[in-house]
C-alpha positions in Angstrom: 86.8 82.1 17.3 84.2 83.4 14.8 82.4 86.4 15.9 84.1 85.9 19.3 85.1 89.5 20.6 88.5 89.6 22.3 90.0 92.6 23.7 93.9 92.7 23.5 95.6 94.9 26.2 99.1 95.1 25.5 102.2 97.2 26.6 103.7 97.1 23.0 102.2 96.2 19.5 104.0 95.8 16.3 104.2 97.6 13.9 104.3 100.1 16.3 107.3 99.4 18.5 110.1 97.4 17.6 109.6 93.5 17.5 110.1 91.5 20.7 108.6 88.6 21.9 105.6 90.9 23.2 104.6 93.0 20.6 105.2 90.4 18.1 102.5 88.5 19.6 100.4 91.3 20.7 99.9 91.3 16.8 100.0 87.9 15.7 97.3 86.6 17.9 94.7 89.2 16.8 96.0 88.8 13.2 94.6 85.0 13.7 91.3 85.7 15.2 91.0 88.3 13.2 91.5 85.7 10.4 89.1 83.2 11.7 86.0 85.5 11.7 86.7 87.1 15.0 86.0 90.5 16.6 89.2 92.2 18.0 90.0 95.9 19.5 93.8 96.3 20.7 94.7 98.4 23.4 98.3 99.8 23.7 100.0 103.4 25.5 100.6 106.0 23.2 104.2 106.3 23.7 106.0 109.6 22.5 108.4 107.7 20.4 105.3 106.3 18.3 105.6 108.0 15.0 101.5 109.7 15.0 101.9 110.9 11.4 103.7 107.7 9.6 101.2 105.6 11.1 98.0 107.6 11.4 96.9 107.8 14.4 94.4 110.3 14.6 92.0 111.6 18.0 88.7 110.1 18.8 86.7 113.1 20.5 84.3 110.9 21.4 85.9 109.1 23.5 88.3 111.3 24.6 87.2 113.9 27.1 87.1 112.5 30.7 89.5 112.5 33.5 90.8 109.6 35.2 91.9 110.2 39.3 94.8 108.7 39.8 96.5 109.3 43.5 94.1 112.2 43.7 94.8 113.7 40.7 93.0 114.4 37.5 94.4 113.5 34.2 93.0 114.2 31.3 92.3 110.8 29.1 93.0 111.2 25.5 92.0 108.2 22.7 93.7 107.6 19.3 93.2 105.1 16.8 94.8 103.8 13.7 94.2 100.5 11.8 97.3 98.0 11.1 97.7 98.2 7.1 96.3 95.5 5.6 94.6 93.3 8.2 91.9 95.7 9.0 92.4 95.9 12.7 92.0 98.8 14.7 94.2 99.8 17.8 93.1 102.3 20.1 96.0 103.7 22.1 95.5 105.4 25.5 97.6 108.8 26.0 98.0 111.7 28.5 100.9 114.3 28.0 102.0 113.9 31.7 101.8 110.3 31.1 103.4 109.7 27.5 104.4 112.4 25.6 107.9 111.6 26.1 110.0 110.3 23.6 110.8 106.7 25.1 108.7 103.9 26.2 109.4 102.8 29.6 112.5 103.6 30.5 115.3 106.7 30.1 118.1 107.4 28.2 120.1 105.4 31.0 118.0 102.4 30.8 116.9 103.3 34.2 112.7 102.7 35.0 110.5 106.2 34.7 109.7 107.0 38.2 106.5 106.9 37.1 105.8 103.9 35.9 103.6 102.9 38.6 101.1 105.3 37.9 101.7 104.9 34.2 100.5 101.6 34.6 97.6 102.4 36.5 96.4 104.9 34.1 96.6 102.8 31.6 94.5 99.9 33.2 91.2 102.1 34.2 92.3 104.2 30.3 91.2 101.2 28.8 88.3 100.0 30.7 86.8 103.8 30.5 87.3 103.7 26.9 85.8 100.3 26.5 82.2 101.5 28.3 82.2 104.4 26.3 82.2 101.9 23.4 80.2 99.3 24.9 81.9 96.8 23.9 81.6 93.5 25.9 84.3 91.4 25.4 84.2 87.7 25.5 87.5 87.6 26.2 90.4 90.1 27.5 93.8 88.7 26.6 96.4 90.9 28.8 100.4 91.4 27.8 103.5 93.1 29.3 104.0 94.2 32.6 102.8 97.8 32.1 99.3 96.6 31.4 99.0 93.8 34.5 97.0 95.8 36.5 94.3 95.2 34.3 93.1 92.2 36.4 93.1 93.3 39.5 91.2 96.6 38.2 88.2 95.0 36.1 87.7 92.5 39.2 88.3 95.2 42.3 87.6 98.5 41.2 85.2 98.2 38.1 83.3 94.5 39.8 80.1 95.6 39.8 80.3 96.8 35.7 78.1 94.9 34.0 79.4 95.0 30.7 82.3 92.5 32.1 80.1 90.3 33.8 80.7 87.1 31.2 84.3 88.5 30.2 87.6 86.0 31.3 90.9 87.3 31.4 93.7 85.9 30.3 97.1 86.9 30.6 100.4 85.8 28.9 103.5 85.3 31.0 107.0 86.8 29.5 110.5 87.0 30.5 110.3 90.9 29.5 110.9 92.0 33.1 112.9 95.3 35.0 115.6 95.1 37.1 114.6 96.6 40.8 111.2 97.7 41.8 108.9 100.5 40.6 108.2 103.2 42.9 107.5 101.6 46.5 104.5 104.1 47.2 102.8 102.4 44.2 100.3 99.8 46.8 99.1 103.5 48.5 98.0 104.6 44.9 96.3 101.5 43.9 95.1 101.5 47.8 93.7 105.2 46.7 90.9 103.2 44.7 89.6 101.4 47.3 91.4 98.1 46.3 91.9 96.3 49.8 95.5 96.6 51.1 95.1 92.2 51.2 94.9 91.7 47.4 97.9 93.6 46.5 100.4 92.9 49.7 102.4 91.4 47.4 103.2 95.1 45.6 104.5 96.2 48.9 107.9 95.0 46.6 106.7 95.8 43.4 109.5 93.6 41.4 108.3 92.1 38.0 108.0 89.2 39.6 105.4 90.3 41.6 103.4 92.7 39.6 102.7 89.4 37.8 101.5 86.8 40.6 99.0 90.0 40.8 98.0 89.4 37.5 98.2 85.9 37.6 95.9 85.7 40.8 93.0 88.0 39.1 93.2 86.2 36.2 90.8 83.3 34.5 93.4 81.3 32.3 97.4 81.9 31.8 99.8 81.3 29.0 103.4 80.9 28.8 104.5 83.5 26.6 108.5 82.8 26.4 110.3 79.5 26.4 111.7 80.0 29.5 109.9 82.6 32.6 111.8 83.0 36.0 111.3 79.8 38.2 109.6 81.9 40.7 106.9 83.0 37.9 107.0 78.7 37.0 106.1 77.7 40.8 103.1 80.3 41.5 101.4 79.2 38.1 101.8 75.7 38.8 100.0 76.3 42.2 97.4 78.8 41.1 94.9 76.0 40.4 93.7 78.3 36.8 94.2 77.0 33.4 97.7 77.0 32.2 98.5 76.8 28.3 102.6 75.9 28.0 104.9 78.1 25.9 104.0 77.7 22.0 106.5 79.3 19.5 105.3 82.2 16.7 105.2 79.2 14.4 103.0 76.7 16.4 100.5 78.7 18.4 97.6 79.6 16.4 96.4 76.1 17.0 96.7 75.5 20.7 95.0 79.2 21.2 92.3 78.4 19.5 91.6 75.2 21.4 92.3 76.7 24.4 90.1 79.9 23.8 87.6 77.5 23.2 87.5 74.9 25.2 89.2 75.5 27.8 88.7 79.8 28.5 85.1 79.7 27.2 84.3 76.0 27.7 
């Protein structure tokens, strides 16, 4: 992967958050390209139970600044970074007080989905691609995780297609058993339709289950992975019929191998 640039767009990051199966490998996998002479930014939300001081996260004025329309209204885009002690990474995390300044992550005190996760999410998605022009930065590769950042796809290909700075870059996006009970907010197609994405590539979000959010992903998306040992059958079938590049489930411990080879062969080839 040496001087390859991948982009990492993930919901949750370690050290950041607390270690799951996502955030674990939203840092492992950069860890190893970093590692093999790889260039790597890292995307995540600036959740308000991220701890800004202990980890250092600091503004970027530079990039901050603009306003993103979302459902016809503006919100303000604000850009922090800190670097991951010792592995000399940097994460850039997207923010918006409306958006994340709450002290939780996706979900109440209840366990019960923010109403506005939907728009969270689509924040999020044109967050990062905003931020990424203002660095012009073209990744070779944009590796997508979590639910909360799966409209990334559908975004860089609909809304932002004629970008060039995207022209060569592939997505791919890892599959997890991370999901939400219910649906998130049913009005969330109108928003996305509010960009001028057609109402046919995102019939599916007339439900917008987990389930579905990812087909979404999956069909805007230039290679998949398996992320957990086991994903809902539903998730199993519509990969197997997608007809894109599918790399199986590989543990923490066996991975770095079979991402390589499939970065590289199979992603770039």
């Amino acid at each position: 992967m040496k001087d390859k640039r991948i982009l990492y767009v993930s919901s949750e990051v370690v050290p950041y958050l607390p270690e799951t199966e996502i955030s674990s490998m939203s840092f492992e996998a950069p860890r190893l390209v970093n590692q093999q002479g790889g260039q790597i930014r890292i995307f995540m939300p600036r959740y308000g139970n991220i701890n800004e001081r202990r980890h250092q996260l600091h503004e970027v004025i530079r990039l901050s600044g603009i306003n993103l329309v979302i459902n016809d209204l503006d919100m303000p885009l604000i850009i922090k970074v800190a670097s991951i002690p010792k592995e000399r990474i940097q994460v850039y995390f997207i923010d918006n007080d409306e958006y994340f300044k709450r002290k939780a992550t996706l979900t109440d005190e209840d366990g019960k989905l923010f109403s506005d996760n939907d728009e969270r999410a689509i924040f999020f998605a044109k967050g990062v691609i905003e931020t990424v022009k203002k660095l012009n930065w073209a990744p070779d590769i944009i590796h997508v995780h979590g639910w909360l950042a799966s409209l990334l796809p559908i975004y860089l290909k609909e809304y932002y297609k004629n970008e060039p700075l995207f022209n060569e870059s592939k997505i791919v996006t890892s599959i997890y058993n991370q999901s939400f009970e219910n649906t998130l907010n049913k009005d969330m197609v109108k928003k996305i339709e509010f960009d001028n994405i057609s109402g046919d590539a995102i019939k599916t979000l007339k439900e917008p289950t987990y389930n579905n959010l990812m087909k979404v992903a999956i069909d805007y998306s230039d290679a998949l992975i398996v992320g957990s040992e086991n994903i809902p059958d539903d998730l199993s079938n519509y990969l197997k019929t997608s007809g894109k590049p599918v790399l199986e489930y590989k543990s923490k411990d066996e991975f770095g191998e079979a991402y390589t080879t499939f970065f590289n062969n199979t992603v770039l080839g």
